[in-house]
Structure formats: structure tokens, C-alpha cells
N, C-alpha and C positions, 0 to 999 in steps of 0.2 A: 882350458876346457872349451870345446865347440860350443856356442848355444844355437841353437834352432827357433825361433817363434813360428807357432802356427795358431793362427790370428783368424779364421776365417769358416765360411761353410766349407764345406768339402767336397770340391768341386774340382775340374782341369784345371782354373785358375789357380786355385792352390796346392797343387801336385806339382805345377812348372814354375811359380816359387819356391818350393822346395827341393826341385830339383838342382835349379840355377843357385841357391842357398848351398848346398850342400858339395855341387863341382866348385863354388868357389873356395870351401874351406880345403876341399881337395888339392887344389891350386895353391893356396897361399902357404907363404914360407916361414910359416909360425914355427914357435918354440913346439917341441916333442906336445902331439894333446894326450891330457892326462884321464880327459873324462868326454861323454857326450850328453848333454841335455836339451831335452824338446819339449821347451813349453806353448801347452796347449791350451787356448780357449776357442772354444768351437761349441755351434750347436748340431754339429753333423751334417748329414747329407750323403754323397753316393757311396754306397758301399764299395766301388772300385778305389774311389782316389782313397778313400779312409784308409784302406789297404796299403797304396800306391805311398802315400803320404806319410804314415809311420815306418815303412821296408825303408824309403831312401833313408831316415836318418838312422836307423838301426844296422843298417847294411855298412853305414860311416864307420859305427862303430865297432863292429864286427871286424871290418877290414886296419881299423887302427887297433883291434884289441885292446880294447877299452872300454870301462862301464859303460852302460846307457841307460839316463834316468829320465822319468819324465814327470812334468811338473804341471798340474789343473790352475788354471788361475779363475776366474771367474765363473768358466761355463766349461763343462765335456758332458756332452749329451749326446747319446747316439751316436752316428760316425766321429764326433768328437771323443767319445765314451772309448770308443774303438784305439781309436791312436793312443789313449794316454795310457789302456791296460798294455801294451807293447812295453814298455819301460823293463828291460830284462836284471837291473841293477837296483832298484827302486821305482815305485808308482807315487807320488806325493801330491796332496790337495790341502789347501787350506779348509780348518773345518766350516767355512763359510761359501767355500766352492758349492755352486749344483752340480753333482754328481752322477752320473748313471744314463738309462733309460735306453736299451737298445731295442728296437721296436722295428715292424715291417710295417709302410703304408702304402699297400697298391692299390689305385684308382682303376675303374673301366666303366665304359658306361654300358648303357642298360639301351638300345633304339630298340624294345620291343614295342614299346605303344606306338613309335614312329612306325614302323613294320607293320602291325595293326592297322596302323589308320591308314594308309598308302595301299596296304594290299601286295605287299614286295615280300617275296618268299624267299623263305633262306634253305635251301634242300642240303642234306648233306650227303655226299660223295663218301 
């Protein structure tokens, strides 16, 4: 069996751990694999690498033909939450895991009082 850990926010950092994780089981001259597992604790973060992050190990396993489970240990929240529903073989959590919460948070800010108090005009085109 492959194992995978993803241990982290979800971030570049942890896309090219996973990537370099995954060319090397590619690489190694192990016995036939019979299974893939990606366990996950994570509180999320970029919805690219979440993506990015769950493909490479699912793609492993796709191209060996072989389940791919994925296992909640502590935390999958969010882009965490994301990677662990991919598991096309099984999804599994301890029932002590936190679970869930996929959610949008976009920030912008507001310069209208700044605007205001400056006298700086914003025309639209």
C-alpha cells in the first residue's frame, strides 16, 4: 500500500510535498501496490492546491489501478474537508475527528471614508 500524509494548510508548500511524495513512490521499486491511502489532517486553505493536492494522489492511483482511501485524523476542515471527500474507495474519520466546513472568506476593503475625506474621485469609465 502507498501511504501519503498530508499534514498541513493547503498551500504551494504542500502541493510540492505531495508532489515529490508521490514521484517518489512512482520511482521506487516496491513490491506490486495493492492499495492508495492519503491521510489527511488539515485545516484547509487555497482552493487550488486542495484540488492540486488530492488529483496528485488519486491520479497515483488511478494509473496503478488501485483503490484510493482517504483517512481524517484529527482535523479536515475546509480545503482539508476537500481532499479527504476525493477518497474514490472509501472516506474514513475517526468519530472524534472535526469534520466538514467548506466555506468562502473574501476580504476587500472599503477606502470610501478615505475617498471622502481626501476629496479623490473614482469616475467610472
Amino acid at each position: 500500500v502507498a501511504h501519503f500524509v498530508f499534514n498541513s494548510q493547503c498551500n504551494e508548500k504542500a502541493s510540492q510535498k505531495m508532489i515529490k511524495d508521490v514521484m517518489k513512490a512512482h520511482a521506487a521499486k516496491k513490491k506490486k501496490i495493492v492499495g492508495v491511502v492519503l491521510t489527511v489532517n488539515s485545516p484547509g486553505g487555497s482552493v487550488v492546491h486542495s484540488s492540486l493536492i488530492s488529483s496528485y494522489a488519486a491520479t497515483f492511483a488511478k494509473k496503478k489501478n488501485v483503490p484510493f482511501i482517504t483517512i481524517s485524523e484529527d482535523l479536515a476542515a475546509s480545503g482539508g474537508y476537500w481532499v479527504l471527500c476525493t477518497g474514490t474507495h472509501g472516506v474514513y474519520a475517526h468519530p472524534a475527528s472535526m469534520v466538514g466546513s467548506i466555506g468562502v472568506i473574501a476580504t476587500m476593503a472599503n477606502f470610501k471614508k478615505a475617498f471622502d475625506q481626501t476629496k479623490i474621485e473614482r469616475p467610472v469609465i
